[in-house]
C-alpha positions in Angstrom: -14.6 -5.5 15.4 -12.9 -5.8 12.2 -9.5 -5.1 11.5 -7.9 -2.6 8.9 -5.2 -2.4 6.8 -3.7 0.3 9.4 -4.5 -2.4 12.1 -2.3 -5.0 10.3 0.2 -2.5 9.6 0.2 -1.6 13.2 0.8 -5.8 14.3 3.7 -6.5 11.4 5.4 -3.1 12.7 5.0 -4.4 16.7 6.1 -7.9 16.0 8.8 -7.0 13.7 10.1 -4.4 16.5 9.6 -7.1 19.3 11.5 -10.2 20.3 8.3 -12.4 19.7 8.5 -15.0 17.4 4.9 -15.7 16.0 1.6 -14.3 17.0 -1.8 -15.4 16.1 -5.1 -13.3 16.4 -8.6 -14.4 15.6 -11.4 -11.5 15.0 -15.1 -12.5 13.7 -13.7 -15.2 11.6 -10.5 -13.6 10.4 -7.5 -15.5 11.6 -4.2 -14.0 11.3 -0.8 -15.6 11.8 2.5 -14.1 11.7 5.5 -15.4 12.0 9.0 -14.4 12.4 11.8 -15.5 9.8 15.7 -14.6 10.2 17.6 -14.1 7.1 21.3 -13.3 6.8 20.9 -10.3 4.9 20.8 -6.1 6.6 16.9 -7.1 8.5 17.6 -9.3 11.0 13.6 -10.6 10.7 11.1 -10.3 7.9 7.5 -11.1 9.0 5.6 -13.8 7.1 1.8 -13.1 7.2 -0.6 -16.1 6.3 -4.6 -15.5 7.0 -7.3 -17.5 6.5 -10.8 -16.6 6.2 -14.0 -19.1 6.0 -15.5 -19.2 2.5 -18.9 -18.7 2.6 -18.5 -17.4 -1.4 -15.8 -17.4 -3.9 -14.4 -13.9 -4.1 -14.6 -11.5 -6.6 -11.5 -12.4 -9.2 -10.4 -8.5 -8.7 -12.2 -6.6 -6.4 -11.3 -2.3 -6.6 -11.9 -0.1 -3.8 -10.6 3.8 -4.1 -8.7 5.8 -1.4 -10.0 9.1 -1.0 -7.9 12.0 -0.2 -8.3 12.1 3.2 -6.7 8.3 3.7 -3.5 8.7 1.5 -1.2 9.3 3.6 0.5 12.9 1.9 3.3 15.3 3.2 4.6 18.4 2.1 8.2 17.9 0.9 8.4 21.2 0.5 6.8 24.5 -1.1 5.0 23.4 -4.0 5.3 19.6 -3.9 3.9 16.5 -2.3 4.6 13.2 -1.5 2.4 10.5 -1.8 2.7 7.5 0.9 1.6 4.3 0.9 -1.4 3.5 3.5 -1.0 -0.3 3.9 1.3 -2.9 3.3 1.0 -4.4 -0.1 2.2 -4.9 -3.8 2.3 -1.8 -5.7 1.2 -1.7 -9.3 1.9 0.8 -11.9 -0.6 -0.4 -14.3 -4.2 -1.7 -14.2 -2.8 -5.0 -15.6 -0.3 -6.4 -17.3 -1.3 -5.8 -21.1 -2.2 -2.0 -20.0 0.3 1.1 -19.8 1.0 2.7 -16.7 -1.2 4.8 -15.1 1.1 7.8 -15.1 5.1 8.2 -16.3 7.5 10.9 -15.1 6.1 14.2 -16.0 2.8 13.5 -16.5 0.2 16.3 -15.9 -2.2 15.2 -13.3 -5.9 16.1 -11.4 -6.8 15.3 -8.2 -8.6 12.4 -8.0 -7.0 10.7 -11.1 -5.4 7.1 -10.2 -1.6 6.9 -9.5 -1.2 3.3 -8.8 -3.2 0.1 -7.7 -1.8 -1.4 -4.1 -3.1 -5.0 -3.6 -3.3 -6.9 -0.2 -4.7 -10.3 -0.1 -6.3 -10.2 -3.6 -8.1 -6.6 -3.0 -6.9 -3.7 -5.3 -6.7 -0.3 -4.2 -6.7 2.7 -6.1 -4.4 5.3 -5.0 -5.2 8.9 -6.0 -4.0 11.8 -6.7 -4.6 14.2 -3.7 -3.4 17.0 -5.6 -3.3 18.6 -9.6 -0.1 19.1 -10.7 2.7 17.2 -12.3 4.8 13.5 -11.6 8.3 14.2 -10.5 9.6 10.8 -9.5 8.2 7.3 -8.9 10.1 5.5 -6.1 8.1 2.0 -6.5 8.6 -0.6 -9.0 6.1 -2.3 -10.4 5.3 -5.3 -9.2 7.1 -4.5 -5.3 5.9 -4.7 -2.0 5.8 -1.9 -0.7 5.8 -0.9 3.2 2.7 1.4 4.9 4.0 5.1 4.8 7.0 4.0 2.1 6.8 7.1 -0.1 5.3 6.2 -3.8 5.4 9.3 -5.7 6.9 13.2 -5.5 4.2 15.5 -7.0 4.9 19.4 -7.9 1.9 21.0 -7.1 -0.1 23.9 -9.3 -0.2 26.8 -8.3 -2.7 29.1 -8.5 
């Protein structure tokens, strides 16, 4: 057993929403600790997530995986456009790095398929999609933020045809 991105969602959401203070859970190597932290500000605890994992090899410096259609999280706003969610906790990037421009602007014309954004958790970038052709209506992320699983990302007008 392995755990997922959704999986470590799922134990940040519980723990947060529970009166435990720390949890640790070891799976095939993977050790995962989080721990709550109180802060003065609106959320009364933020959860702090270290993991270690044994280091057979060095990683890649920038490993890119791509999230097909059917794992993006999407919903119909309403008729004719679509909002694109986040599926994991990470930090959103508009841009594939720093000296590049953004993937897309307010306004652009996009395909499905083409990348919206990278997501990165623990040093693995993720390609987020388009599910849809149409056009960018807003961009709620910034780049550079974390950004929580389900957090809409983008609101898409749809073609239609």
């Amino acid at each position: 057993m392995t755990l997922t991105y959704r999986d470590i969602a799922d134990i940040l959401k519980a723990i947060d929403e529970s009166e435990a203070e720390e949890i640790n859970i070891e799976v095939e190597g993977l050790r995962l600790s989080v721990r709550k932290r109180t802060s003065a500000g609106p959320s009364s605890a933020l959860a702090q997530t270290v993991a270690s994992v044994p280091e057979p090899a060095p990683p890649e410096p920038q490993n890119t995986a791509s999230i097909s259609e059917s794992s993006v999280t999407e919903t119909v706003v309403q008729e004719g456009y679509r909002a694109v969610r986040s599926p994991m906790v990470g930090t959103f990037y508009r841009r594939p790095n720093p000296e590049s421009d953004p993937f897309v602007e307010s306004g652009a014309k996009i395909s499905a398929g083409d990348p919206l954004c990278l997501i990165e958790v623990m040093k693995l970038y993720t390609t987020i999609e388009s599910p849809v052709n149409g056009s960018i209506v807003s961009i709620f992320a910034e780049d550079g933020q974390l950004v929580e699983f389900d957090q809409q990302l983008f609101l898409i007008e749809t073609e239609l045809h």
